[in-house]
C-alpha positions in Angstrom: 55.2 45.5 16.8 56.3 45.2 13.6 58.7 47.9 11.5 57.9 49.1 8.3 60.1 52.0 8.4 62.8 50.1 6.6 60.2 48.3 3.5 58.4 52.0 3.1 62.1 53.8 2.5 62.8 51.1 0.0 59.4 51.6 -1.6 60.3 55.0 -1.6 63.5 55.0 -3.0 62.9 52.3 -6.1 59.4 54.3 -7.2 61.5 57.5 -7.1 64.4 56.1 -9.3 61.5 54.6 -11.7 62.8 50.9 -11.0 59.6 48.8 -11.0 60.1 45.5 -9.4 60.1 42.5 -12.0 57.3 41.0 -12.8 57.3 37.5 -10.7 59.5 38.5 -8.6 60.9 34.9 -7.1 65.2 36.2 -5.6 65.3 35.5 -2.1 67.7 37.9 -1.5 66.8 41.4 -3.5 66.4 43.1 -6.6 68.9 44.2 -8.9 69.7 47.7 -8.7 72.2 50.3 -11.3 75.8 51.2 -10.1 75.1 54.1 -7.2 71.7 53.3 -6.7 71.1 54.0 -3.1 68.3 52.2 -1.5 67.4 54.7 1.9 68.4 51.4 3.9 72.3 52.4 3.4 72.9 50.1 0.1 74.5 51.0 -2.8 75.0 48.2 -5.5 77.3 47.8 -8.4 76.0 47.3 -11.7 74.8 43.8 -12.2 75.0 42.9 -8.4 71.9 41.9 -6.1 71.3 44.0 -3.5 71.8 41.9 -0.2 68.8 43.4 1.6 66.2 43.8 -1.2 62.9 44.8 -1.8 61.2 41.7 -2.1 63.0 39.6 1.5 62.1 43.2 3.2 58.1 42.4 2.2 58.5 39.3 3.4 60.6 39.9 6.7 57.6 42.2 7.5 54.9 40.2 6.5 53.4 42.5 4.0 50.1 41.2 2.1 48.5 44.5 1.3 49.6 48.1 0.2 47.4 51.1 0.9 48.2 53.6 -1.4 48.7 57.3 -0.1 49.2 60.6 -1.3 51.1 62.1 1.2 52.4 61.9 4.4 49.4 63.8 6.2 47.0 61.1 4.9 49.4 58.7 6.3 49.7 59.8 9.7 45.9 60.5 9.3 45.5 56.3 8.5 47.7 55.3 11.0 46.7 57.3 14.1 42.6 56.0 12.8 43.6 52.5 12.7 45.1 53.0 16.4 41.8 54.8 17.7 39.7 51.4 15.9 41.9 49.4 17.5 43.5 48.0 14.1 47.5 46.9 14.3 47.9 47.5 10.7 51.1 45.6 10.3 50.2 42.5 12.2 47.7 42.4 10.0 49.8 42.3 6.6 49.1 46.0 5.6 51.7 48.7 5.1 50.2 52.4 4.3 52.9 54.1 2.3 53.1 58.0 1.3 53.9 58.7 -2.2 54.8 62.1 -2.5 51.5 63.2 -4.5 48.9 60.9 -6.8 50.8 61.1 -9.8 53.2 58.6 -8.2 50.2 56.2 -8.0 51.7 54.5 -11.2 54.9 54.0 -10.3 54.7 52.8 -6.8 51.6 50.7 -8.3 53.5 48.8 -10.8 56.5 48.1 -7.8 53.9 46.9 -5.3 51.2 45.7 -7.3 50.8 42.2 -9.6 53.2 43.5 -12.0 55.7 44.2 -9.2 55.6 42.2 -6.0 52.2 41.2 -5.8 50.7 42.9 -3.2 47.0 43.1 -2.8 46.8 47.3 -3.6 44.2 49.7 -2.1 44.2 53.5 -1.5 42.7 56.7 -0.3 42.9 59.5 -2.6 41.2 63.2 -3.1 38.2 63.6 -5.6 40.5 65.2 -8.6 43.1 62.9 -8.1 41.3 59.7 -9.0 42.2 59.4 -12.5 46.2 58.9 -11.5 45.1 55.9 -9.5 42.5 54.0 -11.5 45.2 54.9 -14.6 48.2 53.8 -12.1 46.7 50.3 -10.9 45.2 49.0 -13.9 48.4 49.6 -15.9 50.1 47.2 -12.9 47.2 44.9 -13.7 45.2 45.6 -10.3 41.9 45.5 -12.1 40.2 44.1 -9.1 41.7 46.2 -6.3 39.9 48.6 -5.3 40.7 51.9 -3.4 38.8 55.0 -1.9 38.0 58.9 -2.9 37.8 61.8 -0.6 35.3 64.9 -1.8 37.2 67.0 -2.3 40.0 65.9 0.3 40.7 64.1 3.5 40.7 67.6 5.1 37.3 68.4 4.4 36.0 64.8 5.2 37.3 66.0 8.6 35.7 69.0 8.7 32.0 67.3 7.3 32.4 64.5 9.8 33.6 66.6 13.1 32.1 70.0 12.2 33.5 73.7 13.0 33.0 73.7 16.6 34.8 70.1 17.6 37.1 70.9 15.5 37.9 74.5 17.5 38.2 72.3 20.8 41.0 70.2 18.6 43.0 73.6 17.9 42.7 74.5 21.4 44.1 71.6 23.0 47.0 72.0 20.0 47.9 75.5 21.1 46.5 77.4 17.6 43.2 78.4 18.3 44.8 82.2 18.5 46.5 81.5 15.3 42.9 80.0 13.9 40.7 83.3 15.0 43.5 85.4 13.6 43.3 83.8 10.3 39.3 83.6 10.0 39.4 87.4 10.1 42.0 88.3 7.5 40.4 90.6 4.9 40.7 87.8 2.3 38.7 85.1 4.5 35.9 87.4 4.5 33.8 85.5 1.7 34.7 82.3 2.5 32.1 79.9 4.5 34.0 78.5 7.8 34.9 75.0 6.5 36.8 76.8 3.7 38.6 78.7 5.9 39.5 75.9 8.4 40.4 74.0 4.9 42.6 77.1 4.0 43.9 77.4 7.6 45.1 73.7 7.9 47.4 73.9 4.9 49.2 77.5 5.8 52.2 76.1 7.7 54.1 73.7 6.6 53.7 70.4 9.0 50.3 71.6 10.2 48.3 68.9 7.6 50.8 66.4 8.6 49.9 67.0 12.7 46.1 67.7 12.1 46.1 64.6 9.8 46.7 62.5 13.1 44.9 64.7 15.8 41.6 65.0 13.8 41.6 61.6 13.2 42.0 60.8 16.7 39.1 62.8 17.4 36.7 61.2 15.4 33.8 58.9 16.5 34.6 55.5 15.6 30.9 54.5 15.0 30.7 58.0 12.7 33.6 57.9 10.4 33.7 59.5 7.0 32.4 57.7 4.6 36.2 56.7 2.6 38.0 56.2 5.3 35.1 53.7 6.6 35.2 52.1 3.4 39.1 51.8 3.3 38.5 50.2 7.0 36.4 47.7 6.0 38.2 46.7 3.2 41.3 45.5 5.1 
């Protein structure tokens, strides 16, 4: 199996530090980086060196074709545990899914990975009022073509839609917080809410609870009934 542990904390690191790759991008080795810059794979290079493990050898070391834009890192463990329920070994197959930190990195991490950057092929998954930042975000990287996918209103209530309330209660009993769940459907304030917006609510109360409910609701889907963008977003790879 191939790691992408060590091209994703590059990624990371050179969209945070607002360092878009060069356009072209040809050095074997790496990509130049400022004095102190350090990459999240334990470099730091002095001004006007090349870094000796770079961006660019670290795509090609793992054999990545295609980027799959994400906003965080619940979608991410959402796409990943998915593509191991299809039967999909994402990396083998040339694609890296990478968390941004939010949809207003699109651009940045765009630009890196995309035409203007290192070329990738570029696709996404994003939530309904977040599109703009990524149809803004690849067409300024010149990713006219490449498409990517939008959740209404979010990946959480795709979930909900596609599994409904009930298989979804069976998920947070086998978790452990199907006490927690009831407790919070009956607070004062949940009162006028429908059910799916309080499991909505529910799933982003605790911090870590999107990222683990990301993967085990995924897990739990049919793969013949998936929601409609993450079908799409299959497809497309």
């Amino acid at each position: 199996m191939t790691d992408l542990s060590a091209f994703r904390a590059a990624v990371a690191a050179r969209a945070a530090a607002g360092l878009p790759a060069p356009a072209g991008l040809s050095d074997p080795v790496g990509l130049v980086a400022p004095a102190g810059l350090a990459d999240s794979v334990g470099l730091v290079t002095p001004a006007g060196l090349v870094a000796p493990v770079g961006l660019a050898a670290l795509a090609r070391e793992a054999g990545v074709r295609t980027a799959v834009l994400l906003e965080g890192p619940s979608d991410l463990a959402a796409v990943e545990a998915l593509a191991g329920r299809l039967g999909r070994e994402l990396a083998a197959e040339g694609v890296c899914a990478v968390a941004m930190g939010g949809a207003m990195s699109a651009g940045p991490f765009a630009a890196l990975l995309g035409p203007s950057g290192l070329g990738l092929r570029l696709t996404g998954l994003c939530d309904e009022h977040e599109q703009g930042f990524y149809r803004r975000g690849f067409d300024r990287a010149g990713a006219f073509g490449d498409e990517f996918f939008v959740c209404a209103a979010d990946l959480e209530e795709e979930f909900i839609r596609a599994l409904g309330v009930p298989r979804i209660e069976q998920v947070l009993a086998a978790a452990g917080d199907l006490p927690a769940w009831r407790t919070f459907a009956r607070q004062p304030a949940q009162r006028d809410r429908s059910p799916q917006q309080r499991l909505r609510r529910f799933l982003g109360t605790r911090k870590g609870r999107k990222i683990r409910y990301g993967r085990l609701l995924a897990e739990a889907l049919d793969p013949d009934r998936l929601p409609p963008p993450l079908h799409a977003l299959f497809h497309h790879l």
